[in-house]
C-alpha positions in Angstrom: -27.7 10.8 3.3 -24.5 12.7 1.5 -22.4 10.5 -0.4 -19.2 10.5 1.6 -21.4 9.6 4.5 -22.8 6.1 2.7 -19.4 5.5 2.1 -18.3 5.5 5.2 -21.3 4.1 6.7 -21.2 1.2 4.4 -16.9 0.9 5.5 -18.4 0.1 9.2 -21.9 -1.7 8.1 -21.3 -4.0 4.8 -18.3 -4.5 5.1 -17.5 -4.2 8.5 -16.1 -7.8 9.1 -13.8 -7.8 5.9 -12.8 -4.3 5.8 -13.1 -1.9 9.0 -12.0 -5.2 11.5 -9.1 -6.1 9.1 -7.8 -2.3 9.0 -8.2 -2.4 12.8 -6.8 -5.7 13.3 -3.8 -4.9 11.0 -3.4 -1.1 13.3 -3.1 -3.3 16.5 -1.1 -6.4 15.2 1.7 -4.5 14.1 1.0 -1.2 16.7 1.2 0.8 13.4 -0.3 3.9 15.3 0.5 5.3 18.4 -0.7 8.5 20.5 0.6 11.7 19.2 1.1 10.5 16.1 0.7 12.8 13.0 0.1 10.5 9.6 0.3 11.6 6.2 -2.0 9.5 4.2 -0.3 9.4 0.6 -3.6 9.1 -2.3 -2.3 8.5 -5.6 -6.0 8.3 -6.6 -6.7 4.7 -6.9 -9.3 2.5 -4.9 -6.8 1.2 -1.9 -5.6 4.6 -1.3 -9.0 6.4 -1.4 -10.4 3.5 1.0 -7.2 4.4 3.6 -8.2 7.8 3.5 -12.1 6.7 4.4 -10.9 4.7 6.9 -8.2 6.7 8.8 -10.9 9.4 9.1 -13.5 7.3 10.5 -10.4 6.2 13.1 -9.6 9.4 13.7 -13.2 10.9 14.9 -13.1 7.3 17.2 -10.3 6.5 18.3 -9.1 6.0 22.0 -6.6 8.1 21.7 -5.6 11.2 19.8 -3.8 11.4 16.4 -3.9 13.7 13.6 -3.7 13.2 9.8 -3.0 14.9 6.3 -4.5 13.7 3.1 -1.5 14.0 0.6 -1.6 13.9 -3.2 1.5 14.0 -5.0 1.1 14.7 -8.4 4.0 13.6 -10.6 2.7 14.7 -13.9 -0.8 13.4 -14.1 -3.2 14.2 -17.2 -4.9 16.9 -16.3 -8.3 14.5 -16.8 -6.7 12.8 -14.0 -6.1 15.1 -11.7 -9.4 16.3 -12.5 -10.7 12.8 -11.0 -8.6 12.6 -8.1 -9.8 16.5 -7.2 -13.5 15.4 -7.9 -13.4 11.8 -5.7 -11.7 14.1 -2.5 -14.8 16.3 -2.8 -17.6 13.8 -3.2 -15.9 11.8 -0.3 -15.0 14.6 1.4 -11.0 14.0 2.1 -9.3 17.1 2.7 -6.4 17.1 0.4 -2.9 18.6 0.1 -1.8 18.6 -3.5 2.0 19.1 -4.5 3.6 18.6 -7.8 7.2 16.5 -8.0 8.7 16.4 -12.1 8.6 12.7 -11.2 7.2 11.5 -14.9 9.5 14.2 -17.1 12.6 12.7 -15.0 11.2 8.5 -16.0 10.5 9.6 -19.2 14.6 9.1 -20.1 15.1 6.2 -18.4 15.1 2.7 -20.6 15.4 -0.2 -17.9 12.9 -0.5 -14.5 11.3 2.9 -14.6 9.0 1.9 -12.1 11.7 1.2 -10.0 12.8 4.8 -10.5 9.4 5.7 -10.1 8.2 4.2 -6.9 11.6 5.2 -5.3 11.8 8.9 -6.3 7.6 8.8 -5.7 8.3 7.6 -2.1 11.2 10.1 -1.4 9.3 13.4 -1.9 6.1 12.2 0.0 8.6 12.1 2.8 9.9 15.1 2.5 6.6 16.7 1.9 5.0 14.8 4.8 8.2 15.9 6.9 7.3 20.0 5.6 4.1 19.0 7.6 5.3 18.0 10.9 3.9 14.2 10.3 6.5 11.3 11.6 4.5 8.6 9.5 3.6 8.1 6.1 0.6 5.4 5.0 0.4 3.5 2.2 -2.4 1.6 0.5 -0.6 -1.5 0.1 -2.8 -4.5 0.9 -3.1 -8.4 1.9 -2.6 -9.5 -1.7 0.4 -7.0 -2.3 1.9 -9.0 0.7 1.3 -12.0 -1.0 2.5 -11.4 -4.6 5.5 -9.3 -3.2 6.9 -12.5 -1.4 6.2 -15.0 -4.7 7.5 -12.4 -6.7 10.8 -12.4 -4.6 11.0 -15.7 -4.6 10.4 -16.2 -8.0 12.3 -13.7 -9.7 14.9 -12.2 -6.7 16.5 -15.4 -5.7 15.1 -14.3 -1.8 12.2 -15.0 0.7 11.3 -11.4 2.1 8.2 -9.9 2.2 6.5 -6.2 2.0 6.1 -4.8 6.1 4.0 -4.0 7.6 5.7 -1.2 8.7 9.8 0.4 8.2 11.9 3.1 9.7 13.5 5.6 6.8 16.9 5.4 6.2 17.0 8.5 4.3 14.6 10.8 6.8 15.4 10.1 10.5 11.9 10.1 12.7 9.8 9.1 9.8 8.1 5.8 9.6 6.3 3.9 6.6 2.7 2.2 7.8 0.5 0.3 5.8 -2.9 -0.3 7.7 -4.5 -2.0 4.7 -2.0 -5.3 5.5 -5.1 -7.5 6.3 -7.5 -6.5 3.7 -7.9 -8.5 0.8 -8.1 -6.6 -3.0 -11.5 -8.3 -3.4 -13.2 -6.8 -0.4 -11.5 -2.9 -1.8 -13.2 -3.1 -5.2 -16.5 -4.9 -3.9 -16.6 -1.7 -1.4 -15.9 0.7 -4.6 -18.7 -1.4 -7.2 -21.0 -0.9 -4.3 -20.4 2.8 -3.3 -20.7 3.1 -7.6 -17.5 5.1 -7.2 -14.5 5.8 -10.5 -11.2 6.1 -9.2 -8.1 6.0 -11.2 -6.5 2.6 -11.8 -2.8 3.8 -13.4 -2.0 6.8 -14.9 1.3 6.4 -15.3 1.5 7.0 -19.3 4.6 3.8 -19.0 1.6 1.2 -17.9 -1.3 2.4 -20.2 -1.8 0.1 -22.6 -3.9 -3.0 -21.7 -0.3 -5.3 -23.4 2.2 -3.7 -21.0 -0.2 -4.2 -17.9 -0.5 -8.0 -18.9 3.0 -8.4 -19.5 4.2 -7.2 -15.5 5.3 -9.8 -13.3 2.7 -8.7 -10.7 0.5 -9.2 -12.8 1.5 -12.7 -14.0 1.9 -14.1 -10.6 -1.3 -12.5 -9.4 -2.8 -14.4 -12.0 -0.6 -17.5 -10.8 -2.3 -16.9 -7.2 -5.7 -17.0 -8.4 -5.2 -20.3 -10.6 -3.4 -22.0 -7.4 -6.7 -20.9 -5.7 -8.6 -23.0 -7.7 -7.3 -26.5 -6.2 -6.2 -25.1 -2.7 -8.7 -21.8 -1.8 -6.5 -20.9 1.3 -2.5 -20.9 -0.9 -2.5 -16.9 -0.4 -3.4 -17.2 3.2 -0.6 -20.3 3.6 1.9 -17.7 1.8 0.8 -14.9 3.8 1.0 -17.4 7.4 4.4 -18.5 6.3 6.5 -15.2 6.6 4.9 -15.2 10.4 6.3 -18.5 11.1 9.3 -19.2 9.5 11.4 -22.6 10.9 14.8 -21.2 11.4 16.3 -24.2 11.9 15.5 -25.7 8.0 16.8 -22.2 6.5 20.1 -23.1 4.4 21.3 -19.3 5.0 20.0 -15.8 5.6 21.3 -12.3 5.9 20.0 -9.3 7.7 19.2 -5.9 6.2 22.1 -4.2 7.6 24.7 -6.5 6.6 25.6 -8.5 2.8 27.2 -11.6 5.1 25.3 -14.4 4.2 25.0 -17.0 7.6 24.7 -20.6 6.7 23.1 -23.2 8.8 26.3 -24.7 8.7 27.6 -21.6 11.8 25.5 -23.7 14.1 25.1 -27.1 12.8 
């Protein structure tokens, strides 16, 4: 059997029940894909990414209903080694890819404080643009269930807020296009136990700002994913309770909140 075929094979054999039911469970939750739809799947070259792409195409050839995708690589000023490995991982797993260049990293390269920020924003931006070019009305991410997680401690934590990564967001900057992430369900540890057992390389960050080993370490995503797994230890279900508790938030013990499109802060008090 050819290689891409074994790894899609093994996305609705092996790991069928943590993988291809969570991606499908997550599709239908949060009705991430309707009929018509055209998706650009956005591979930056890493495992969650590369697995979307697997699993949209499997989707696609059995789906109930009909929906078309684009495989989209933006590169921002990779090394041309990693390009290299991007380009070779879309052959063996036969994706067919769109590759565009954006001066993403020569813009970052000047700025001092958050360039990821910069990064993910500007990163984000021309995939829409580009997907737009394409006639697609959704991009899709490779975010997954542990993102979720750490992006809620991390705002709580660090941002003074409860909110949490969605599942899925309108634009505000390209009218018609939505954001999707169909990974929501899937845990990390079920992404690279798929990838150690398809023996496949992909890249893990080749943004020059996050090479070293010491930078990496030092992120907060990094500390509180590290956090999550030592909670773990005593209580094996804290990133499912974290994960549960942004779909079922008791309104009536929240001190105040505030909607997206409006800074007014509402206090309990309104309706005590």
């Amino acid at each position: 059997m050819e290689k891409h075929l074994e790894v899609e094979r093994s996305i609705i054999k092996k790991y069928r029940k943590t993988i291809w039911n969570r991606f499908i469970g997550g599709i239908k939750d949060y009705q991430l894909l309707q009929e018509g739809d055209k998706v650009a799947v956005c591979i930056s070259g890493g495992k969650d990414s590369m697995l979307l792409a697997k699993c949209m195409q499997h989707l696609q050839k059995y789906s109930d209903f009909a929906f078309s995708v684009e495989y989209l690589v933006m590169d921002p000023g990779y090394a041309p080694e990693n390009r290299r490995q991007i380009e070779y991982n879309a052959q063996c797993l036969q994706i067919p890819i769109h590759i565009f260049e954006a001066p993403i990293f020569n813009v970052v390269d000047n700025i001092q404080q958050s360039p990821c920020y910069l990064c993910a924003r500007m990163r984000r931006g021309y995939l829409y643009k580009f997907a737009k070019s394409l006639g697609c009305n959704k991009i899709a991410l490779g975010h997954h269930f542990d993102d979720v997680v750490e992006t809620i401690l991390m705002s709580t934590l660090y941002a003074g807020e409860y909110k949490t990564m969605m599942p899925k967001l309108h634009s505000t900057n390209f009218p018609g296009m939505e954001l999707i992430r169909p990974l929501y369900l899937v845990k990390e540890e079920q992404i690279i136990s798929w990838k150690n057992y398809n023996d496949l390389t992909f890249l893990q960050c080749a943004c020059h700002f996050t090479a070293s080993a010491e930078m990496i370490a030092d992120s907060k995503r990094q500390f509180v994913k590290q956090l999550i797994r030592q909670l773990r230890k005593d209580s094996p279900n804290v990133d499912k309770n974290i994960f549960a508790s942004v779909h079922n938030v008791n309104l009536e013990t929240i001190i105040g909140y505030r909607t997206s499109d409006s800074d007014t802060i509402h206090s309990f008090l309104e309706r005590y």
